[in-house]
C-alpha distance (Angstrom), angle and dihedral (degrees) to the residues before:
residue distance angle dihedral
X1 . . .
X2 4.00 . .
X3 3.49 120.6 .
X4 3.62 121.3 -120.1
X5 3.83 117.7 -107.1
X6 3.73 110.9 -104.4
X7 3.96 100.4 -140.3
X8 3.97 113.2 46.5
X9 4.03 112.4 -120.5
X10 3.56 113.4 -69.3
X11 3.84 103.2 -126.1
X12 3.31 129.7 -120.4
X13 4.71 120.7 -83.8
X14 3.01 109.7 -132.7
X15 3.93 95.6 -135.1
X16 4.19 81.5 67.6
X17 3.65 94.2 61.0
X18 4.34 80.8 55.5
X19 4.15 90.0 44.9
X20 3.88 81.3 49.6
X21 3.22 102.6 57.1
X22 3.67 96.1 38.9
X23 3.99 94.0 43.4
X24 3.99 110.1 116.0
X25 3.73 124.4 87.5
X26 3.52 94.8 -103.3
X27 3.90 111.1 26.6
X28 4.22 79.1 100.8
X29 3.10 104.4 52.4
X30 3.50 92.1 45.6
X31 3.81 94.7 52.8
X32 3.86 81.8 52.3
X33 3.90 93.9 53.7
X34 4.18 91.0 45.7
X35 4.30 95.8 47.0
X36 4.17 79.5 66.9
X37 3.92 80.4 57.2
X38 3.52 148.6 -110.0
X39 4.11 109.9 -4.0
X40 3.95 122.9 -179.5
X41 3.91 109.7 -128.9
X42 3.84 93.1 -93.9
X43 3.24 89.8 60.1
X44 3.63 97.4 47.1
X45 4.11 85.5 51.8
X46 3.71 95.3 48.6
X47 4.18 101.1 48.6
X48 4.04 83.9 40.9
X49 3.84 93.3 74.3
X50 4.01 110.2 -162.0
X51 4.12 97.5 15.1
X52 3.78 114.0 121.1
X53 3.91 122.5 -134.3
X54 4.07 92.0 -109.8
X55 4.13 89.5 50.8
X56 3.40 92.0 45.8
X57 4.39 93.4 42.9
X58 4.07 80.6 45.4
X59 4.01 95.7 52.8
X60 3.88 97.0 40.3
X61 3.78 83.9 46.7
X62 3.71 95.6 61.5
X63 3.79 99.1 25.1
X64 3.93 71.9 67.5
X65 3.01 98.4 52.6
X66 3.62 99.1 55.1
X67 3.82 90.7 52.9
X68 3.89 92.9 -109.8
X69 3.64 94.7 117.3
X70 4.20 142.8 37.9
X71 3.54 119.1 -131.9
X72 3.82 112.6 -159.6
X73 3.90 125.3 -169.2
X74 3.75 121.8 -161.3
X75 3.70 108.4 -155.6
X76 3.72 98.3 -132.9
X77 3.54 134.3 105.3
X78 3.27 124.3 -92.4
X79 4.51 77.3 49.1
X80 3.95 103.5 -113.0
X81 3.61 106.7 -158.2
X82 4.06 122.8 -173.8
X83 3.94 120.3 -148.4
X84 3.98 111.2 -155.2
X85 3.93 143.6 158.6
X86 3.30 117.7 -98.8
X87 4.04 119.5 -150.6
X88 3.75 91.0 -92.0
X89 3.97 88.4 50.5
X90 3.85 94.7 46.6
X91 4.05 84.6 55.7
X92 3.53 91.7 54.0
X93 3.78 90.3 68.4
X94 3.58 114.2 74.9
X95 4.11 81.4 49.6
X96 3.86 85.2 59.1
X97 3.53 99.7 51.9
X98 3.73 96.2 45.2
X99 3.97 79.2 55.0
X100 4.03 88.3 48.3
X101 4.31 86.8 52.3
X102 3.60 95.7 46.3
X103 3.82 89.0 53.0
X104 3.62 99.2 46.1
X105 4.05 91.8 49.3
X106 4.23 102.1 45.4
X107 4.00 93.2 27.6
């Protein structure tokens, strides 16, 4: 027979469920790169210096996923897909660059 815990489970802050969703090296940067505007995946790759194509399919994927980002797909061949903020995304921004000016002032 298990013991019960002593403490009950602490419950989730809301700021983690905002860490969570922008946790991955590059999820940033990319948010960065799309609040210029729409970019194509090649696009995203090239400014993105150092990501691979399978990170950067893996982030978009669940930046997606969370609803922070629009995935268009152009049916024509070659594919032409379209990478942009959604509403959510956009209000992500001004939390960004207050994160950008607290950086550049205490590091």
């Amino acid at each position: 027979m298990t013991a019960a815990p002593k403490f009950p489970p602490k419950t989730s802050c809301p700021a983690e469920k905002t860490l969570q969703a922008l946790s991955g090296r590059w999820k940033i940067l990319i948010l960065r790169e799309l609040f210029d505007g729409v970019k194509r995946f090649g696009e995203l790759q090239k400014a993105l210096s150092g990501i691979t194509q399978k990170i950067l399919t893996q982030q978009l994927r669940e930046l997606e996923a969370d609803g922070i980002i629009d995935r268009k797909v152009y049916p024509q061949i070659p594919p032409k897909v379209e990478y942009s903020l959604t509403p959510l995304g956009e209000s992500l921004q001004p939390i960004l660059e207050t994160m950008h000016d607290w950086a550049v002032k205490y590091h």
